[in-house]
N, C-alpha and C positions, 0 to 999 in steps of 0.2 A: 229717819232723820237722826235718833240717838245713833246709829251704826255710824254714820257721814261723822259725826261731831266726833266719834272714838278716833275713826280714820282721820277725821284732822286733827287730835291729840299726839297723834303716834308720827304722825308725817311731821309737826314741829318739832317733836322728840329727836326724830331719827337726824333733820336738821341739826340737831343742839348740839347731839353725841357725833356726828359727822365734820362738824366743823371742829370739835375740841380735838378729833381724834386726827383729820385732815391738816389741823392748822401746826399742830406739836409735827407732824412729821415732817414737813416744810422747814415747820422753823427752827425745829433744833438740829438739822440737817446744813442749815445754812449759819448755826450759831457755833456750833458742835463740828462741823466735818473740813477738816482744812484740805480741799482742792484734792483728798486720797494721800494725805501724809499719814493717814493711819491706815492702811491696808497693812494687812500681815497676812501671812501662809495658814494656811493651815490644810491637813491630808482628813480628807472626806472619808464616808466609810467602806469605800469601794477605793480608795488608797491613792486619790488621784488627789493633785496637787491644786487647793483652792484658793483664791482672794477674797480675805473677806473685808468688808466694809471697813469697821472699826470705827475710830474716831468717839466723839461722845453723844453722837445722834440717836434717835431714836431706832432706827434699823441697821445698826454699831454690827449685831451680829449676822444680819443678812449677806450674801458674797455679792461682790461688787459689780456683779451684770445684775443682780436681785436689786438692788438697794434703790440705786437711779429709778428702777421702773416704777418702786412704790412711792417715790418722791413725783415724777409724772401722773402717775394715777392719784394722789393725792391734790396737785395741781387741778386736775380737771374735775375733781370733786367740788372742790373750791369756787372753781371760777364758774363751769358747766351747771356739774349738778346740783348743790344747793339751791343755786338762785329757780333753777327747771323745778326742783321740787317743793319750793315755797310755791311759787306761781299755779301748779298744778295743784295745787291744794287749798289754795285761794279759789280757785275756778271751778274746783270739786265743790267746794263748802258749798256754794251759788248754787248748787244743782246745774250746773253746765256740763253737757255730755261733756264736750270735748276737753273740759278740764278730766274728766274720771277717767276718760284713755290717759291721755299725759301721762296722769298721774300712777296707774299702773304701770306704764312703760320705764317713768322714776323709778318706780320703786323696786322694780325689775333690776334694772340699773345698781341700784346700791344693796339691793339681798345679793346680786354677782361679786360686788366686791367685797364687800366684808364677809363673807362667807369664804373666799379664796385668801383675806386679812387674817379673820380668822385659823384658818386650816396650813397657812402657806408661811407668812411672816414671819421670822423669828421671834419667838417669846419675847415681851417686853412688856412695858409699865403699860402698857395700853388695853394687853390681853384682853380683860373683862370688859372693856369698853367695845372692841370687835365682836366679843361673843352675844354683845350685849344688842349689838348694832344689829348681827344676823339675825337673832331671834325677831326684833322686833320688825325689822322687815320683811319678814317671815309671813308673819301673820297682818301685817299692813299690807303685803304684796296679793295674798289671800282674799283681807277683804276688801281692797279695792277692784277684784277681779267680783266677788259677790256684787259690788254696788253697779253694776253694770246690767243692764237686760241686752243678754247675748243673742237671744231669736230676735229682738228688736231689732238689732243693733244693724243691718242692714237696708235697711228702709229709713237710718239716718245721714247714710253717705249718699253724695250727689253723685251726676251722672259722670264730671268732672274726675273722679277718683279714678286714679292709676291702673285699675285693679290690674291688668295682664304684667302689666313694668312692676307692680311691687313684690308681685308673685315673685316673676322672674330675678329679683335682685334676693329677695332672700331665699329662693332657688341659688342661686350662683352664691349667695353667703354660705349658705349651711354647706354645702360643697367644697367650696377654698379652704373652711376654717378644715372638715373632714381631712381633705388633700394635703393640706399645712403640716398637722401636727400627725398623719400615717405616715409621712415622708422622713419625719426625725424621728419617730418610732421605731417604726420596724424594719429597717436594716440595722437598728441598735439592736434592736430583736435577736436578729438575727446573727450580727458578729458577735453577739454575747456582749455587746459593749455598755454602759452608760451612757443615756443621749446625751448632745450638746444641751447643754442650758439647765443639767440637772445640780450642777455644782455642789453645793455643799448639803442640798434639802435631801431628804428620802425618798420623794417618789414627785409624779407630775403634779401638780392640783389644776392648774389651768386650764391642763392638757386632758383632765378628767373633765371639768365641767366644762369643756368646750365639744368633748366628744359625746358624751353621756348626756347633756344636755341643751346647750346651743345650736350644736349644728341639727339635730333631729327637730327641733323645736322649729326652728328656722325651715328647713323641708317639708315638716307637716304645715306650717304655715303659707309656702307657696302653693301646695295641691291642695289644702282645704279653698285659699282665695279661687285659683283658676275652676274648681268647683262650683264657688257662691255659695260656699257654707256659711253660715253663721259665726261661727267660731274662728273662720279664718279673718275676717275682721278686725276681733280682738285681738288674737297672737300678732295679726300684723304692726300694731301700733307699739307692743309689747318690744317687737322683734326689732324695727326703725328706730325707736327712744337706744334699746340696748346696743344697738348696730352704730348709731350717731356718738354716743357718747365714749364706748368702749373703741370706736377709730379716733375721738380726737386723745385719749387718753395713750393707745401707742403712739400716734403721733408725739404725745412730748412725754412719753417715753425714752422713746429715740431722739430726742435733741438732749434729755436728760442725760443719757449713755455717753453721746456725741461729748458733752459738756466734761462731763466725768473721765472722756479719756477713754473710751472704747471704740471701738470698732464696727460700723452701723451701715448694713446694705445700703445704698442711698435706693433703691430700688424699691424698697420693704417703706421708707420713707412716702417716696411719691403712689406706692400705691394704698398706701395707710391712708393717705392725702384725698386720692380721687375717691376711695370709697367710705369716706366721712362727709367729703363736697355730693357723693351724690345718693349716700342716705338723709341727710338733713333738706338734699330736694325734696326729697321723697315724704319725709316727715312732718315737713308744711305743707308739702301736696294732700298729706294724708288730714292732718288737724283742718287746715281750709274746707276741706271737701266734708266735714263732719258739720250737721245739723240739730239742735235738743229736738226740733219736729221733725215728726219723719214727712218723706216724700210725698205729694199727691200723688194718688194712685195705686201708691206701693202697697201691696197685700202684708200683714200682719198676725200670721196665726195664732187663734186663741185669746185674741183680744176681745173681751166682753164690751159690747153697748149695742142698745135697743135701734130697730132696724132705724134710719128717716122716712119722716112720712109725705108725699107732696100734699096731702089731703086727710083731713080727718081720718085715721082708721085704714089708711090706704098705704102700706110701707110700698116704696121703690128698693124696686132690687135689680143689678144689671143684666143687661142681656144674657143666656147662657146658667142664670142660676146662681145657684150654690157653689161651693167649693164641694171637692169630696172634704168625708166627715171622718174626723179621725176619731180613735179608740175612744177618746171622753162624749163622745157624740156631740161637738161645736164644729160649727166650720166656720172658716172665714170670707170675709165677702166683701165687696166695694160697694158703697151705696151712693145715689145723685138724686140732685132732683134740690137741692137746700138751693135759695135767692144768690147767691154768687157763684153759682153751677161748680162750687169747688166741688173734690170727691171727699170722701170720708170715707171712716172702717169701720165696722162691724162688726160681732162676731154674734149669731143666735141657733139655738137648740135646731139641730139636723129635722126638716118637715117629714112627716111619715106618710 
């Protein structure tokens, strides 16, 4: 219970510092940035000719395809993710599973962005408030994953649950984002060139933690699901909050670009589009299909209580036995036989 109360300290926190640090980017970009009257040149360090922002906004030193994106991603922090991660954190506080998914897949969500805030951004008066932002979602993203019983956590999703379509989609995510960002890589690689989109910065950050950590994340998460691991579960909800949020954020990315005067696939557009419309399926599919009880019936390994009895001194146990008995010598079991013939679980010392 004290862990829950830290984890809801740190998620207002992260709230507090995400809106001061979200709301200045917005607004002094629209107080500060006249329509791109302050872009000026400047030659990068591989001697290519850049635009940079300017103006008296907050991301003044970021290049002018940089700049719109973090005002977009700032956007959807605002509008998106605050309000997700107040509510998931209300829901966690209750002891409600389905808030403690949520809320790990938040907080997913905002250790992604201020860590590439962080790492990506051009220095400015906000620096220590991003640095400040990752850490703490660091360790909030940590222990909202702790507050979770991951063997459980499958005997609380109903029969209802997507599992083969969630697989599959974050199958096909981890895959696009891979495809995506090896496509502008490595014939840069290759010509000896600088990619598109590296403009003024020194190397990718996005394109690291999209490759380094997203897309495997994402992959492991479809074959642990089609498995019925445990684990894939979790990452699932982690991966759906991260997938939903970070599509509608390019989404007004790219009207942000559009706005500013650049030049924007309308392609990259409509598929930003359907695959935010059909993670956010998926991610109501996923929190509905989520129960604090688990299933009748559903086996539960290693869960301790004494067998039922239908009679004095008489435990019922179902046909077939035991479970096999693992290394601590428990097994797990279903037991019947209580006045409203529910089932229950079990779990007692291996008979010899």
């Amino acid at each position: 219970m004290k862990r829950q109360k830290t984890l809801t300290v740190l998620s207002w926190l992260i709230a507090a510092l995400a809106l001061l640090a979200a709301g200045a980017g917005v607004l002094t970009s629209l107080l500060w940035q006249g329509g791109g009257a302050g872009h000026y040149a400047f030659t990068s360090l591989r001697g290519g000719m850049v635009q940079i922002w300017g103006g008296g906004g907050l991301y003044r030193f970021d290049s002018a395809g940089g700049a719109p994106q973090e005002i977009g991603q700032d956007l959807v922090t605002l509008i998106i993710g605050i309000p997700l991660l107040i509510v998931a954190s209300v829901l966690a506080g209750r002891g409600l599973l389905r808030g403690k998914v949520l809320l790990a897949g938040t907080l997913g969500y905002f250790l992604y962005t201020y860590t590439s805030m962080s790492m990506l951004t051009a220095y400015n008066e906000l620096f220590l408030v991003y640095v400040a932002l990752m850490s703490l979602c660091l360790f909030a993203f940590i222990m909202s994953l702790m507050a979770i019983d991951v063997a459980a956590l499958p005997a609380h999703f109903s029969a209802q649950f997507p599992r083969r379509t969630v697989a599959g989609f974050a199958l096909f995510l981890g895959a696009m984002l891979g495809m995506l960002w090896l496509k502008l890589i490595v014939p840069a690689l290759v010509a000896g060139t600088p990619p598109v989109g590296l403009d003024s910065y020194s190397t990718l950050v996005i394109q690291a933690l999209d490759l380094g950590v997203i897309a495997p994340t994402a992959i492991l998460t479809g074959v642990l699901l089609l498995r019925r691991e445990a684990l894939g579960y979790l990452l699932s909800s982690v991966v759906l909050v991260i997938g939903l949020t970070m599509g509608a954020a390019l989404f007004a990315m790219s009207l942000a670009q559009i706005v500013a005067g650049a030049v924007v696939d309308p392609v990259a557009i409509v598929l930003f589009t359907a695959l935010a419309a059909v993670d956010a399926f998926l991610t109501i599919r996923l929190l509905r299909s989520i129960a604090d009880v688990p299933r009748v019936g559903q086996l539960i390994p290693g869960r301790a209580a004494p067998p039922v009895t239908s009679a004095p001194g008489v435990p019922v146990f179902p046909p077939g036995g035991y479970m096999p008995s693992p290394p601590n010598g428990k097994a797990a079991f279903k037991v019947e036989g209580t006045e409203d013939t529910q089932t229950q679980f079990a779990t007692a010392s291996t008979p010899h």
